[in-house]
C-alpha beads as a LAMMPS data file, in Angstrom:
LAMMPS data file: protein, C-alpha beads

97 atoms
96 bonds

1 atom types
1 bond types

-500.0 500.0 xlo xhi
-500.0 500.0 ylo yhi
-500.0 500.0 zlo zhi

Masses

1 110.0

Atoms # bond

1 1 1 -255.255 -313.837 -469.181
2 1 1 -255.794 -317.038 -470.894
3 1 1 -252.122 -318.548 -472.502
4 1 1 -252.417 -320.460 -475.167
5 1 1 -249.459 -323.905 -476.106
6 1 1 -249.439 -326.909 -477.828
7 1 1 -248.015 -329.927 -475.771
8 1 1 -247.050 -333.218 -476.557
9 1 1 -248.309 -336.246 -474.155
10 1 1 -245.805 -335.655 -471.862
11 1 1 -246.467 -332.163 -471.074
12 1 1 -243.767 -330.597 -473.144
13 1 1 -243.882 -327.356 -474.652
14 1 1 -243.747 -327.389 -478.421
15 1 1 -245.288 -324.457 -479.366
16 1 1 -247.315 -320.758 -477.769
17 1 1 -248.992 -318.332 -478.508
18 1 1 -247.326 -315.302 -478.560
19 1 1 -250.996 -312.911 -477.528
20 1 1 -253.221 -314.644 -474.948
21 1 1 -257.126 -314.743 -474.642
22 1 1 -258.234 -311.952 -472.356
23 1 1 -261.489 -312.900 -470.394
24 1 1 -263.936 -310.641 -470.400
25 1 1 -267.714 -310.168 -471.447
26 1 1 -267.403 -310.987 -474.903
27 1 1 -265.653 -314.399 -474.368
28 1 1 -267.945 -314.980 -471.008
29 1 1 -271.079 -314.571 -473.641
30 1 1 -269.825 -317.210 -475.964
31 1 1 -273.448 -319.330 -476.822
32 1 1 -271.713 -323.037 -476.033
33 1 1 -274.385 -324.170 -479.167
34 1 1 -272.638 -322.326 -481.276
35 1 1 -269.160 -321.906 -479.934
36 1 1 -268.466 -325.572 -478.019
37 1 1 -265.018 -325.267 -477.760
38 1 1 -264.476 -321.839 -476.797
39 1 1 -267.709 -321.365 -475.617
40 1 1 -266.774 -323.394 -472.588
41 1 1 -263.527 -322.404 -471.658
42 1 1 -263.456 -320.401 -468.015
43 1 1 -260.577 -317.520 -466.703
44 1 1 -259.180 -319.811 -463.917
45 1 1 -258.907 -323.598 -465.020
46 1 1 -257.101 -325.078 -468.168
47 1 1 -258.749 -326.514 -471.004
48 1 1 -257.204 -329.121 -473.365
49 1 1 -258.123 -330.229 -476.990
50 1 1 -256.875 -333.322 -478.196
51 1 1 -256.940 -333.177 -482.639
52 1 1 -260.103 -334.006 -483.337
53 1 1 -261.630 -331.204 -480.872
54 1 1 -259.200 -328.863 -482.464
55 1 1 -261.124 -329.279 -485.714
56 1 1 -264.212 -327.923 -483.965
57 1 1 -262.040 -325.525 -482.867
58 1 1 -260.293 -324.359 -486.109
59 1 1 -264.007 -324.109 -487.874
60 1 1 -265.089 -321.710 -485.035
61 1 1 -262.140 -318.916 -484.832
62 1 1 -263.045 -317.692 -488.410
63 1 1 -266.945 -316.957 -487.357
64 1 1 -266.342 -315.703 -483.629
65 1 1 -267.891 -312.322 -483.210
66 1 1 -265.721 -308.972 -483.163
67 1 1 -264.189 -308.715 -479.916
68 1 1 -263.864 -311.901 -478.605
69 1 1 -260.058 -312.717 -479.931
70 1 1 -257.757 -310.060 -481.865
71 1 1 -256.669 -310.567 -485.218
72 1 1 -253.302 -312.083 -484.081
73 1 1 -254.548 -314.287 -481.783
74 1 1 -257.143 -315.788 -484.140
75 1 1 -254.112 -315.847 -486.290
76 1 1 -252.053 -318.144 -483.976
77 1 1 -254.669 -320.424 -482.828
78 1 1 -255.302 -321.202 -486.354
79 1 1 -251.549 -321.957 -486.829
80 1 1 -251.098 -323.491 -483.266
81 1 1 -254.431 -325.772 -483.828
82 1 1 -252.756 -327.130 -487.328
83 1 1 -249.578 -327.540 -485.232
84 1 1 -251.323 -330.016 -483.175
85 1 1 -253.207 -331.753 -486.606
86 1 1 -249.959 -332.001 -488.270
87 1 1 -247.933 -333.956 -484.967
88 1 1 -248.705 -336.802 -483.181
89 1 1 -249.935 -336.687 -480.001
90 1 1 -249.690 -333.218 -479.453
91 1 1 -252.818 -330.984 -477.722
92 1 1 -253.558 -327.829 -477.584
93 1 1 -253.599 -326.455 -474.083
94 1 1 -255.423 -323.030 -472.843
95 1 1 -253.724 -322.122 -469.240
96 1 1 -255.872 -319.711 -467.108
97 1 1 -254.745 -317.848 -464.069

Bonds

1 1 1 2
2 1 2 3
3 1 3 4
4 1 4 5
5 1 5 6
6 1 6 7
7 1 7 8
8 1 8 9
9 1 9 10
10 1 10 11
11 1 11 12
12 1 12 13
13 1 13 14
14 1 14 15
15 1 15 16
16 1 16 17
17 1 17 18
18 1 18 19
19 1 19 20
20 1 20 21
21 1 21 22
22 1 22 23
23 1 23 24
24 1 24 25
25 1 25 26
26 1 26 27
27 1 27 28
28 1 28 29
29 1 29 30
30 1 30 31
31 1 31 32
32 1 32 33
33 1 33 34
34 1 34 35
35 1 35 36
36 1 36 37
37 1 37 38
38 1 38 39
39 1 39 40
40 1 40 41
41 1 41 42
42 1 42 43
43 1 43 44
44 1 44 45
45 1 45 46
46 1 46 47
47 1 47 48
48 1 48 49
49 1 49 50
50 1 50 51
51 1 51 52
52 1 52 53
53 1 53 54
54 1 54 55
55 1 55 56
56 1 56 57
57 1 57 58
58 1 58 59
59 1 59 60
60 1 60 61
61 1 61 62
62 1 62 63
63 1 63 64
64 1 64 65
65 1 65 66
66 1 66 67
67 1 67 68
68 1 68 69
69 1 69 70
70 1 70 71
71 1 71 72
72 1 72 73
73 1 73 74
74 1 74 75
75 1 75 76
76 1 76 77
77 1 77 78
78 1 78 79
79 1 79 80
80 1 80 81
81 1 81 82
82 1 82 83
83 1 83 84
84 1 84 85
85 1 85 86
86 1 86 87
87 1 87 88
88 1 88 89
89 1 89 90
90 1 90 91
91 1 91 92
92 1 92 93
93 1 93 94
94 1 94 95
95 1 95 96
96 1 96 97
């Protein structure tokens, strides 16, 4: 399971997601063309997005295929990715296992 927070620059937490990513073959089969942000993220090593990668981000949740992310996580990573575009110096921070 992939956790989802938002984190200022000194690592605290301001904000999570509620739902987390589950790996499996729909996320693993992401095309990284289409879906750079999400596309590369792996099961067992964090990824972070400072604001102007969470823009990429934020355009891609809406067109990810069915399966990939429920409806309430798509949901929160929408809200947690404006979270980070409405602070300063806050990233968005996807914890694997």
């Amino acid at each position: 399971m992939i956790n989802v927070q938002v984190r200022g620059e000194n690592g605290t937490v301001e904000a999570r997601a509620k739902h987390g990513l589950a790996w499996g073959p729909e996320l693993a089969a992401l095309d990284q063309s289409v879906f750079p942000m999400l596309g590369h993220l792996l099961p067992y090593a964090d990824t972070v997005f400072n604001s102007r990668q969470v823009v990429t981000l934020l355009a891609e949740v809406p067109r990810l295929p069915p399966g990939v992310v429920t409806d309430a996580l798509a949901r929160e990573l929408l809200d947690l990715g404006q979270t980070v575009l409405d602070g300063q110096h806050l990233y968005l921070w996807f914890l694997g296992d």
